[in-house]
C-alpha positions as CSV (number, residue, x, y, z in Angstrom):
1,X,-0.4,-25.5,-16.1
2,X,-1.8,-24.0,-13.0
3,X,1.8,-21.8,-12.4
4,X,1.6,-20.4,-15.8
5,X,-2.1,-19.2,-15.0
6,X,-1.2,-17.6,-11.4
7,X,1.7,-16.3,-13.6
8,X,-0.3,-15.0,-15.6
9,X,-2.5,-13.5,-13.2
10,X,0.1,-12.0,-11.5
11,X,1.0,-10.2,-15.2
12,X,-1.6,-9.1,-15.5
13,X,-2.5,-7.2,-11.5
14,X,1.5,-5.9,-12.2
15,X,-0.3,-4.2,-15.7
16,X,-3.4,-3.3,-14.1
17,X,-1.3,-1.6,-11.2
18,X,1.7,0.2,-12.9
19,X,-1.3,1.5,-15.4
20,X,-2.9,3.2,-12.1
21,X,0.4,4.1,-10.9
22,X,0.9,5.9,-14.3
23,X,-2.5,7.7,-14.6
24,X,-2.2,9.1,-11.4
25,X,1.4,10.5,-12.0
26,X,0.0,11.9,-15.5
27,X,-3.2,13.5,-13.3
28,X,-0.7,15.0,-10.9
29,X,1.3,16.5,-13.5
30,X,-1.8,18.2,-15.4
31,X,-2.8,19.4,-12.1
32,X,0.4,20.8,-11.9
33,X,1.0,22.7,-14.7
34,X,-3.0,24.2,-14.5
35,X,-1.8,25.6,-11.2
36,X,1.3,27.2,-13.0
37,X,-1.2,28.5,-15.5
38,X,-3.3,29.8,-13.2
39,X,-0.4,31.3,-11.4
40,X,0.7,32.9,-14.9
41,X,-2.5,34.3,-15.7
42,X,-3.1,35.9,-12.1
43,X,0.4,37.4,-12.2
44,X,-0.5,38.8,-16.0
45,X,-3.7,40.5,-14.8
């Protein structure tokens, strides 16, 4: 019983850490593309 809880512990951090992993992509991405809209808009002006 005690290996299926550390197994499920380990779920769990695996979860908690590709969701972080995944956040952080999706903030670098928007970050991205407001600097390409930024560049747009300075280049339009």
């Amino acid at each position: 019983m005690e290996n299926l809880n550390l197994s499920m512990e380990g779920m769990r951090q695996a979860i908690n850490d590709s969701q972080t992993i995944i956040a952080s992509a999706v903030e670098q991405r928007i970050e991205t593309e407001m600097n390409v809209l930024r560049l747009h808009a300075s280049l339009v002006t």
